[in-house]
N, C-alpha and C positions, 0 to 999 in steps of 0.2 A: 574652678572653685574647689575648697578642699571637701571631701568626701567624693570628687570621681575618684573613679579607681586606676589604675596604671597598671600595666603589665611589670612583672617583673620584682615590682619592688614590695618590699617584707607588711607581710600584714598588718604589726603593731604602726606601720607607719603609713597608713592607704588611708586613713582620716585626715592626711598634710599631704598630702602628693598630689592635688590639684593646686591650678595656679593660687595667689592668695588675693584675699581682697581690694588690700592694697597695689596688687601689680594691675588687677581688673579694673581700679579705679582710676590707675594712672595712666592706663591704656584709652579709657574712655575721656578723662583730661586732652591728652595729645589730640585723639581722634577729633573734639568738637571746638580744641580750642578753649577750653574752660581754664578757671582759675583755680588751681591746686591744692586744696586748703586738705585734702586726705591722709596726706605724707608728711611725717614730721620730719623735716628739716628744716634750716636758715636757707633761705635764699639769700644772702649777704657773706661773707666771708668775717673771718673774726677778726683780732689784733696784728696790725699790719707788725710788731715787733716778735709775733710768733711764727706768721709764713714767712718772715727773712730770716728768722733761727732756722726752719725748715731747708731754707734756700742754702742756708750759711753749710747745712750737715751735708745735703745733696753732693754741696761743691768739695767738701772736706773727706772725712776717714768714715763715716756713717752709711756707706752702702754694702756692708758685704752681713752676712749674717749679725745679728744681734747674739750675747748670753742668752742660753737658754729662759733665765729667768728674767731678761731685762737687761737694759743699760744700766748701770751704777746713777748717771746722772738723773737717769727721771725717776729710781725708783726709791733715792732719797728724795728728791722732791714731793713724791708720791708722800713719802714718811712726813714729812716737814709740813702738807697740805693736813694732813689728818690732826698730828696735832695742833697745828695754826687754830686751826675751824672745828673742832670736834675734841679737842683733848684726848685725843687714843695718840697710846704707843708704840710704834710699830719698828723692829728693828730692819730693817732697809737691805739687810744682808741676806734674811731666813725669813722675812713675813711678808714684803711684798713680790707677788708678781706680776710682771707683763703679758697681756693679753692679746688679742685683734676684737679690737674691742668689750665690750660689754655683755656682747653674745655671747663668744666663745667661752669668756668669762663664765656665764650662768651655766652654757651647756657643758663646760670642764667640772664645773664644781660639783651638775646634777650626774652628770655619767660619772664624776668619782666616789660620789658619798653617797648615791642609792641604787638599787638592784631590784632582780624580781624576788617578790612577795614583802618589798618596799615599800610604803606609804609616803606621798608627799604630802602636804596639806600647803594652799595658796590660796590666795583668796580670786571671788569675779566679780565683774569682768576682769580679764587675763591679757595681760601683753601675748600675743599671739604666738613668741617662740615655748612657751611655760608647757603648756600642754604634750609638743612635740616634745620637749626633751624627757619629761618624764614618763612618755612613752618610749622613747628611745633607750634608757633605762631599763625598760622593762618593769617597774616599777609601778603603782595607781597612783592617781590624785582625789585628794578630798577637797572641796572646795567648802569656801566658807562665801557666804553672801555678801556683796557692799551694796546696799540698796538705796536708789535710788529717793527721796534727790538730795539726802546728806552724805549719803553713802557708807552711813558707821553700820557696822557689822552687831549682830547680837553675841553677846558674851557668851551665854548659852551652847549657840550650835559652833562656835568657838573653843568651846572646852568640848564639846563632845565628838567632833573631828580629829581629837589626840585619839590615841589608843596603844595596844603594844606594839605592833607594827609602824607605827610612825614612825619617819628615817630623821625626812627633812622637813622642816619650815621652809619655802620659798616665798620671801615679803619683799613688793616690789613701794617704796617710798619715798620720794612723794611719786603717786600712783599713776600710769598708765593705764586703763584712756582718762580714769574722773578725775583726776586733777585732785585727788583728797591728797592731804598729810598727815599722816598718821598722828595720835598727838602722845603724848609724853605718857600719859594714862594706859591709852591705848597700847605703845611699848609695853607699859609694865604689865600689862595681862598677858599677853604674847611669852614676853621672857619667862614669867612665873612657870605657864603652861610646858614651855621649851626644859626647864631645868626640872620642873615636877617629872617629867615624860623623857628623861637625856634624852632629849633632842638637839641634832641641830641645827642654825639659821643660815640661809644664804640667803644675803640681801641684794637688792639693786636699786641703786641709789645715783642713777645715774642725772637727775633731776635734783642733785643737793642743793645748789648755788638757786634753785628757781624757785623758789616762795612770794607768797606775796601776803601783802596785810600784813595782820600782828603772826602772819603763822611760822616758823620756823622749823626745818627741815631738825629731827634727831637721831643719829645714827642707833639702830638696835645693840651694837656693843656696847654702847654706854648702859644700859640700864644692867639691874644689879644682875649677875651670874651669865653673864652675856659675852662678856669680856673673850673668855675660849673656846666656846662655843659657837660663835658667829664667822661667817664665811663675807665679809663687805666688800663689795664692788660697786666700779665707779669707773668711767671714762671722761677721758678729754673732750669728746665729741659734742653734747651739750652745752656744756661748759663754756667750750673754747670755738664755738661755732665752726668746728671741723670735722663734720660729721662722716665724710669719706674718707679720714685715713685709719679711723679705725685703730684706736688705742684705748686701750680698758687697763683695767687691775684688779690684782685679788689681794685685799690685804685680811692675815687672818695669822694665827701660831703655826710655826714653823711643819707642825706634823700635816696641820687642816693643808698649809701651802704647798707640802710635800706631795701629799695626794692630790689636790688638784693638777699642779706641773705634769704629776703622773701619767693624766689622760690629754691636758692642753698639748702635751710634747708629739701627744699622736695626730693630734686634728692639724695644726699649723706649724707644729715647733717652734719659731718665731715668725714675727713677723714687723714690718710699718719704719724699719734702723734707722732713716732719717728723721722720721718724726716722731721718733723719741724724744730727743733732745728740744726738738719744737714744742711739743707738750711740758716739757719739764718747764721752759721759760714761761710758759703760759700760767702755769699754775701757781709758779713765784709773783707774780703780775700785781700790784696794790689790789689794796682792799677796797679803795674807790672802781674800780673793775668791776670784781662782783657785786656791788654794793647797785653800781651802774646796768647792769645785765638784768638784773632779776627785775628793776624798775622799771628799765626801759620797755621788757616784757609784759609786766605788769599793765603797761599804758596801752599794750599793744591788745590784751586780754579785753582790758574796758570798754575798748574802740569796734572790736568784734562782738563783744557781750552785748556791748548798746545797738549795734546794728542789727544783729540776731534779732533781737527783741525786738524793732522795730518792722522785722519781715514776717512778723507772728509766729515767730520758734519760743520756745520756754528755755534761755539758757540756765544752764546752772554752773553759779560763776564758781570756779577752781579757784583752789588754795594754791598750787603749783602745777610747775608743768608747762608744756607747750599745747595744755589741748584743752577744749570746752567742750562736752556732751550735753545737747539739748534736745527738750522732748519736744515730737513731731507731732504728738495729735493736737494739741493747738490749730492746728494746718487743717485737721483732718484726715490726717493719714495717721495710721499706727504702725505700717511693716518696714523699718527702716533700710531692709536690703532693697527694696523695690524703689522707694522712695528715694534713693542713693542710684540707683541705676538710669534712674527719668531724669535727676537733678542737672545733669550735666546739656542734657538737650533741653529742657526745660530754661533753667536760669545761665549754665555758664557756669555752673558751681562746682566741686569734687567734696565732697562727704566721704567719712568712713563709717559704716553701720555697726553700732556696738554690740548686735546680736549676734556677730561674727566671731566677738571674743568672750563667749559668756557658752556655756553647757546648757544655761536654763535659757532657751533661744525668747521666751515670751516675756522672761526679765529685761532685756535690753532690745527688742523688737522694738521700741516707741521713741527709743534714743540712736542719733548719730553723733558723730566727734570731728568736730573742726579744728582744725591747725591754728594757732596766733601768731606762731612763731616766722610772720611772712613781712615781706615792708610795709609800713602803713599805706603806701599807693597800692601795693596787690592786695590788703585789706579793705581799704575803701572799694575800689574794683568790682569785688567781689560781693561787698553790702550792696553796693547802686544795683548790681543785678540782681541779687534775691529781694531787693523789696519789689513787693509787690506785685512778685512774678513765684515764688516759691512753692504757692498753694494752689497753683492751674494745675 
């Protein structure tokens, strides 16, 4: 778990050098036989007209090194997806680049644009890599609270997390694990704080395409003074339900893209040459696609929200995302690492405990985060077993 300590390896990083939650929970999955709901991925594969692109490049001139920056083909595509869906313009030659994923994406842009005696400010709960990199950095994090169970942050300790030190913004939209979207409002505070304080944003937006309701995903470069300032990233993975090959981007002005390449060319150099060209076909794909995706998830969120609830969990239904966090003491229980660790001999279940991603451990102790993004036969599965056996 993170906080043992390891031989060998540098101090700023022996808080991440124990296995992670997620590998504990998929270990204890395998081991009992349970239903997987901890890990966000598709169990399905995506559009059969993007793994035959993949197939097409395999067989073709697409396996030897990639451009440093990308293949031409997917990273007008890339261009051509942002204005489609978001109105931004990105010149496809100098503003986008290719990634291995989403990750490396964040960790290139936080290792090129902040240092020690840096300040990041992010908000929690935190997608789990945020923390390491900006320790990897060298650099602090300020956090800003999403609290429970709307999850809107207070304006307040929002402004008062800028300072002169502040490097980066790092906003992850729509959010990892709450499933919030950030709303349009909520941009414009953010941006104002950003331009008041030159600061800059590196976004992760890798959940674009997944809203549900009236809510709709806004990219931070759109709102006013945002435009060059913002660092936006986004992967195929989500999206394109291909979550193992691991294809991201960074679209941002040529200097911000310059810098990031800077440090990505040291972590990977490139990486994914065939499925480039696979992603690029995916993201030309009709608007019936996405249109279809975020629904079909949607159906799949209700189906898990309504079962939750009937095994006496308190979900709290997400705006986007693959994920639902619901509170445990309904049940009786309030420690959600414990209660994630019994679940799996207990029900047959996999949880992830959201006090795993949060600094303030007793803010997200009462909450775990289930998957939707699974078939509705391993969703149902998964309900038949927690009712009525969840709270033993």
């Amino acid at each position: 778990m993170p906080g043992d300590r390891l031989p060998y390896l540098c101090e700023r990083l022996q808080p991440f050098g124990g296995a992670s939650v997620f590998a504990e929970m998929s270990a204890l999955a395998v081991r009992t036989g349970a239903v997987n709901l901890g890990q966000g991925f598709p169990d399905a594969n995506g559009p059969d007209a993007v793994a035959s692109a993949a197939i097409e490049a395999i067989r073709g001139d697409f396996n030897q090194y990639p451009p440093g920056i990308g293949y031409p083909v997917l990273r007008q595509a890339v261009a051509e997806h942002q204005q489609r869906f978001w109105g931004l313009e990105f010149d496809s030659d100098t503003e986008v680049l290719i990634t291995a994923g989403a990750t490396e994406a964040v960790t290139a842009a936080v290792l090129a644009l902040a240092g020690p005696g840096d300040e990041v400010i992010t908000f929690e709960p935190f997608f789990d890599i945020y923390p390491a990199d900006i320790s990897m950095a060298g650099a602090t994090r300020r956090l800003v609270q999403l609290r429970p169970p709307g999850y809107a942050f207070d304006p307040d300790e929002l402004a008062a997390a800028f300072g002169p030190r502040t490097r980066l913004l790092l906003l992850n939209s729509p959010h990892n694990p709450t499933g919030k979207v950030f709303s349009a409002a909520e941009l414009d505070m953010i941006a104002r704080l950003c331009v008041e304080h030159d600061v800059i944003a590196v976004t992760d937006e890798v959940y674009e395409h997944l809203t549900f309701d009236q809510n709709t995903h806004v990219p931070l470069a759109t709102r006013p003074g945002m435009a060059d300032r913002t660092v936006t990233i986004s992967s195929g993975g989500k999206t394109l339900s291909f979550t193992g090959w691991k294809i991201g981007w960074v679209c941002a002005r040529p200097e911000l893209v310059r810098a990031v390449q800077a440090t990505k060319q040291l972590l990977t150099y490139v990486s994914g040459g065939p499925f480039q060209p696979a992603v690029a076909v995916g993201l030309r794909l009709g608007d019936e696609y996405f249109r279809g995706l975020a629904a079909d998830l949607q159906a799949r969120r209700d189906l898990l929200c309504d079962g939750l609830a009937a095994a006496g969990f308190e979900p709290i239904v997400p705006q986007g995302t693959y994920y639902i966090t619901a509170d445990i003491r309904p049940l009786g229980a309030s420690d959600g690492l414990e209660f994630c660790r019994s679940l799996p001999e207990r029900c047959g279940v996999v949880a992830v405990p959201v006090q795993v991603l949060c600094d303030d451990r007793a803010m997200g102790a009462p909450y775990v985060r289930f998957a939707a993004c699974k078939r509705r036969e391993v969703l149902t599965e998964a309900i038949e077993r927690l009712g009525g056996r969840a709270n033993r």
